[in-house]
C-alpha positions, 0 to 999 in steps of 0.5 A: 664617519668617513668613507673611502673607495679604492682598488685593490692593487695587490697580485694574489688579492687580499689574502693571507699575510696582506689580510694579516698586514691589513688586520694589524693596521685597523687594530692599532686605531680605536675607530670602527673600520669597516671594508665592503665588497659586493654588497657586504660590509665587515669590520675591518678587525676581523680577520675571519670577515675580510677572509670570507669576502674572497676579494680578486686583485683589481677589485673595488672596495669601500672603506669606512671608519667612524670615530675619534681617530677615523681620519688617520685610521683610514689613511694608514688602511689605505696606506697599507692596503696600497704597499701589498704586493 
């Protein structure tokens, strides 16, 4: 298991396409991803998860990955969560 915290840099926060965007990424890798905000963990997968944790531009997430492919699975997640508008 790996664990990464970045800052989401993304003007209108992580909603709509960019979750969509971001949902397609994580889905693409066999590793569980999991994303946590202000005490709650959700699997990264589920788009319904992501949406509920309403998260602001500026915030602070942790991500997580275990798995055969966590390594590359975490550095696309966080690729594509740095390439949001």
């Amino acid at each position: 298991m790996i664990q990464q915290t970045v800052e989401l840099n993304s003007i209108g926060g992580l909603y709509g396409r960019s979750v969509t965007e971001l949902i397609q990424t994580a889905s693409r890798f066999s590793s569980d991803i999991y994303l946590t905000y202000n005490g709650r963990k959700v699997n990264l997968k589920s788009i319904l998860g992501v949406l509920s944790l309403g998260i602001q531009n500026k915030a602070e997430i942790k991500l997580e990955a275990s798995g055969r492919d966590e390594e590359e699975a975490l550095q696309q997640v966080i690729k594509t969560l740095t390439s949001l508008d």
